[in-house]
N, C-alpha and C positions, 0 to 999 in steps of 0.2 A: 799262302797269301804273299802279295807282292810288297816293297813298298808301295811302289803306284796305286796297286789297290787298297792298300791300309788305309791311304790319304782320303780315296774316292768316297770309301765307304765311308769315313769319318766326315766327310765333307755332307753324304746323302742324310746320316744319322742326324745330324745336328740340325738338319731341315726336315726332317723327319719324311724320309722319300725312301721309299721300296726300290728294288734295285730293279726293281721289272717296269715301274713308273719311268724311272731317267733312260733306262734303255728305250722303252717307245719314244720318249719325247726323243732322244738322241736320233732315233731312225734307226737301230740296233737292236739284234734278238737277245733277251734279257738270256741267252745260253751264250753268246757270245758275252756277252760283259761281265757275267759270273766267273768262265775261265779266265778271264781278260783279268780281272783281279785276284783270281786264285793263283796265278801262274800257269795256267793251263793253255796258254796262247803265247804266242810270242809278243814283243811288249807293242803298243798301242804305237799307232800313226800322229805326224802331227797334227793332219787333220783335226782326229777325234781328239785331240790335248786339246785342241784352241775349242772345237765345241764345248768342250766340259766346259771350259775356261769360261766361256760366254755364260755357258748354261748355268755356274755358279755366280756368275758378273767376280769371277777372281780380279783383283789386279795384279800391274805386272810382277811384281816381286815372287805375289800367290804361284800364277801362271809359270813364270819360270823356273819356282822349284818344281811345280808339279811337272816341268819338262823336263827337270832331275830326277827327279823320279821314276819317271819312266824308262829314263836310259840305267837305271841301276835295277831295272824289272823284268828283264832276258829271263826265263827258266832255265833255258838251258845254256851255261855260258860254256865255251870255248877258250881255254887258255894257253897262249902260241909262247912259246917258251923256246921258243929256237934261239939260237944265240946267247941266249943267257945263262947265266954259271949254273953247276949242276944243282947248287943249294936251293937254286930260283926253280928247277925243275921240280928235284923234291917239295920242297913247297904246295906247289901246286898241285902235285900226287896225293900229297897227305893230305891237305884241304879235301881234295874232289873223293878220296876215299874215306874220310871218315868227318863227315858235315852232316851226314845223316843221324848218326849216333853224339853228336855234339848236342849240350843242352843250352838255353837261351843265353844263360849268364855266361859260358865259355864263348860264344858266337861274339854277345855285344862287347867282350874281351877285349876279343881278340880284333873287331872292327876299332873299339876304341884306341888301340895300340898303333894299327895302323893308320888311323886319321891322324893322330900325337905324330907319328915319327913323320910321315908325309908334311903335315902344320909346320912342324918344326924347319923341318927341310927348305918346304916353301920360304920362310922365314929366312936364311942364308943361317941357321941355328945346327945343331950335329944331329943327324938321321938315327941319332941311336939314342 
């Protein structure tokens, strides 16, 4: 599951809409929007954002996270590490190699740690 599609699905639940229903209405094969929020597609066009968008009448706030959301819904990410210090590489090694064998509470961890030290950062505060 994606975030994008955790939201989708949450957003169809709560209207009580089958996921084969919003894909017809959308003009989409209810196979494509299943991967679409499994992670099994690469992440959603804007196009189909501002449909959904319509389709659930989000407003903009809604809309715009769900257009964050989508950009953090890539299955398969790529991480370009050139240039940067070797610890930034490792990093990035040990993440892509062992995320699979990570359990949920190590994951929102380990995201929570990084949104702190980036907030902070943003903030003109110490990144550490």
């Amino acid at each position: 599951m994606t975030p994008f599609g955790t939201k989708v699905r949450e957003l169809r639940a709560a209207r009580k809409l089958s996921l084969k229903k919003m894909a017809e209405d959308l003009g989409v094969t209810s196979a494509y929007f299943s991967a679409l929020e499994h992670g099994h597609r690469g992440r959603p066009g804007s196009g189909l954002i501002q449909q959904i968008s319509a389709y659930f009448d989000l407003g903009w706030d809604e809309t715009e996270e769900l257009k964050r959301l989508a950009e953090l819904s890539h299955p398969r990410v790529t991480v370009d590490t050139a240039g940067l210090s070797a610890t930034a590489t490792e990093l990035a090694n040990l993440l892509a190699e062992n995320i699979h064998d990570m359990d949920e509470d190590t994951i929102e961890w380990i995201l929570h740690e990084i949104r702190g030290r980036l907030g902070a950062k943003a903030k003109g505060g110490p990144a550490y």
